[in-house]
N, C-alpha and C positions, 0 to 999 in steps of 0.2 A: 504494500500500500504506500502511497507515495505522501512526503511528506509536503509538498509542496501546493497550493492554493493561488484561487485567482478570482478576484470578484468582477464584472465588466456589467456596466448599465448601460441599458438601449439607448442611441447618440444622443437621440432628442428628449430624451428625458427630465432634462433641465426647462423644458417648454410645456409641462406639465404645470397647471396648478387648479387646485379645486375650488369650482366656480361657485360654490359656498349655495348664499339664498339665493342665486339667480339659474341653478343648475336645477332643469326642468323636470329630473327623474333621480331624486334624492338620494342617495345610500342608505338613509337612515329612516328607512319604510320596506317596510313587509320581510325582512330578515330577520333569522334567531342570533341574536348577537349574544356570544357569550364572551362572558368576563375572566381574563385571565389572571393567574394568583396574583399580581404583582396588582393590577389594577384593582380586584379585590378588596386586597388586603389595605390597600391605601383608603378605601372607600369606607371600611370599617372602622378606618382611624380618622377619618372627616369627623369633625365635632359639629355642633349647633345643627341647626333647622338644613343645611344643606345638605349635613350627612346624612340625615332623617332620610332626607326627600331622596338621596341614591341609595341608601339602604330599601326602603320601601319598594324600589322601583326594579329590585333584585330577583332572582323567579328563579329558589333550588331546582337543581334537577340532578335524580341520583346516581347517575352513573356519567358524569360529565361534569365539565364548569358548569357555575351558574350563568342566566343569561338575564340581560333586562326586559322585564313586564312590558309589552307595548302596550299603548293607549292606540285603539283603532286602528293597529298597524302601525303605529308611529314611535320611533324613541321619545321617549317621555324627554328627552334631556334637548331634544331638538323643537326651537322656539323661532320661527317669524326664519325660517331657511338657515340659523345657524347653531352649529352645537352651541350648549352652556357651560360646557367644561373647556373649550375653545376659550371661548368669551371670557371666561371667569381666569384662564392663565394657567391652567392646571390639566395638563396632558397625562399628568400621571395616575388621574381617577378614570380617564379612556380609556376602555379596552384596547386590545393590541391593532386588532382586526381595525378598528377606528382609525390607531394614528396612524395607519400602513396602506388602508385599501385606498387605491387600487393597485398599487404596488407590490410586486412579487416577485418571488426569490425561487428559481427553479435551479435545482441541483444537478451539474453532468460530473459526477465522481468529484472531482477533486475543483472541480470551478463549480462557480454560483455567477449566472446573470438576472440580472434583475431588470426587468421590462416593468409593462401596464397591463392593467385586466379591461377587457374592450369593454366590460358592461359597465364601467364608466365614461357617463358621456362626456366628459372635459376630458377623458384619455382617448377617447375613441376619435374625438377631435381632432387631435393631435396628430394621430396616423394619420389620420386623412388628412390634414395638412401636409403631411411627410410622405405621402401614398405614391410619388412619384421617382423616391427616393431608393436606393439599395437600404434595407434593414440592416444595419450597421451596431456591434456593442464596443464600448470605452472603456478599457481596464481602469480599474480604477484601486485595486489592490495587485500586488503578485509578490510573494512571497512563501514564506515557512506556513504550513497549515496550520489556522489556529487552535486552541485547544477548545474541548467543549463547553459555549457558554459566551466566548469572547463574541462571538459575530451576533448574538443575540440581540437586536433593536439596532439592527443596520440602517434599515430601511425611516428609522426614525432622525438617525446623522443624515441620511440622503435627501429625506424628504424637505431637510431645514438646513441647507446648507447649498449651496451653488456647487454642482457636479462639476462641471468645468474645472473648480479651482481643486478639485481632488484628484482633475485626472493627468495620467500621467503616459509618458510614451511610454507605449507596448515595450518595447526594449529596454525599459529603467525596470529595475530593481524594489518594490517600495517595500522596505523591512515591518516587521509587525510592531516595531519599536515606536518606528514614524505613524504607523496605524491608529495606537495607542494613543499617541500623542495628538489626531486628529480627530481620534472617537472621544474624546475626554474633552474634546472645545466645547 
């Protein structure tokens, strides 16, 4: 097994951005959105009337995460087109699945590219702005394979951060040292 890794994101992926309350087919309707332990556990440590309201809006289920109770199909947390955990500054009471989609992370052994999922329509966009294009990925790591756990909320550095300035010529080097130091900004 090889020790060595590589992350590359789709060229255009920095032309991505989510069209929030103006995006005509929401994310945050008609899905079972479960809540991962980390977003959880924060959510259980929310104090006052807020924590109330995402506790309440919690929905066990026993052989999996929990997920949030919709209202009518709706995220209870999603008000007037935008989340309220967006709004309030606090990504870390989001589930994973929230601060990621539509972004994805498909594994070929020892690389990870990371594209867009077409059934968002601000991603879907995007291609078809690009549809003329050669489908092109930008390394954007290559080095020593990480251990398990490091790569965990990649896609949360990616999504908030200018791709561009991470990416690096296919032929450089970038050590997990420098990784580190760029996952930690």
């Amino acid at each position: 097994m090889s020790d060595r890794h590589s992350i590359s994101v789709i060229d255009f992926y920095q032309q991505f951005h989510c069209l929030g309350a103006s995006c005509p087919k929401t994310c945050c309707f008609g899905w079972v959105i479960l809540v991962d332990d980390d977003s959880h556990a924060a959510r259980k440590r929310e104090k006052g009337l807020y924590g109330l309201i995402l506790r309440i809006f919690l929905k066990p289920r026993k052989d999996s995460f929990p997920c949030i109770r919709l209202l009518m199909g709706h995220c209870p947390h999603h008000i007037h087109g935008l989340c309220q955990m967006q709004v309030r500054g606090r990504p870390d009471l989001m589930p994973m699945i929230c601060r990621t989609y539509p972004r994805r992370n498909i594994d070929f052994g020892p690389d990870t590219e990371i594209t867009l999922e077409l059934s968002c329509v601000g991603a879907a966009r995007v291609f078809l702005e690009n549809a003329d294009r050669r489908l092109q990925f930008v390394p954007v790591l290559s080095g020593k394979k990480p251990e398990a756990g490091q790569l965990d909320g990649i896609e949360d550095v990616l999504s908030h951060q200018d791709v561009n300035r991470l990416a690096v010529d296919s032929t450089d080097d970038l050590k997990l040292t420098e990784y580190e130091t760029i996952w930690k900004q």
